[in-house]
C-alpha positions as CSV (number, residue, x, y, z in Angstrom):
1,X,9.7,56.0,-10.4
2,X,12.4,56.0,-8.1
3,X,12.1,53.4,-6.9
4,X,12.4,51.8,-9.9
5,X,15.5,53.6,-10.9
6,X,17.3,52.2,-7.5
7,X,15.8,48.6,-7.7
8,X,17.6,48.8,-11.4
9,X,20.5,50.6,-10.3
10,X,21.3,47.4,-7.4
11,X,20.2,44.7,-10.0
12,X,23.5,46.2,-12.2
13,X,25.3,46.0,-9.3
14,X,24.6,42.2,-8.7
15,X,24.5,41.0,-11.8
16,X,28.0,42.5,-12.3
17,X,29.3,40.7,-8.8
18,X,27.9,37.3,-9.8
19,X,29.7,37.6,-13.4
20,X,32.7,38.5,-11.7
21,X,32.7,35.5,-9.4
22,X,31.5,33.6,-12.1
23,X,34.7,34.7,-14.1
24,X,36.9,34.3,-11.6
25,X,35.4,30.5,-10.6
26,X,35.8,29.1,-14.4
27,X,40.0,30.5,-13.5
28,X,40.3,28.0,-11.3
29,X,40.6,31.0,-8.4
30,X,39.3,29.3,-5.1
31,X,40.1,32.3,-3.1
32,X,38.6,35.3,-4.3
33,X,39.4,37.9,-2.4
34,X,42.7,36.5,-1.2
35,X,45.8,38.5,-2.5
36,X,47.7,35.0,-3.2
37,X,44.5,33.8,-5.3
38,X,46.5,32.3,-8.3
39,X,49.0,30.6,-6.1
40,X,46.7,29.6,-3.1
41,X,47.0,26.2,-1.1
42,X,43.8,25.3,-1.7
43,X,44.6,25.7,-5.6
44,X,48.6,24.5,-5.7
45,X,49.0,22.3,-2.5
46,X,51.2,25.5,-1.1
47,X,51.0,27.0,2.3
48,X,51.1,30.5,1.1
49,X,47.6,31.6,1.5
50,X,46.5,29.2,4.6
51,X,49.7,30.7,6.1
52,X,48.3,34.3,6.3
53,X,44.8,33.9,8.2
């Protein structure tokens, strides 16, 4: 039974990542993590985010 509450528990968790990504890929957001997402090279042509790694 535990088992199955844990195996539930980190299928939540997974789902809810992938919507987020999801969410954030229909944005237009390339760079998810990145602090400069909306304003990224790879989205704008800009050198902010490419300048920082």
């Amino acid at each position: 039974m535990a088992d199955l509450i844990i195996l539930a528990i980190l299928a939540l968790i997974l789902g809810i990542a992938i919507g987020y990504i999801i969410k954030e890929k229909k944005k237009g957001v390339k760079c998810i993590g990145c602090p400069f997402a909306e304003s990224c090279a790879k989205r704008n042509h800009s050198s902010k985010c490419s300048s920082n790694k």
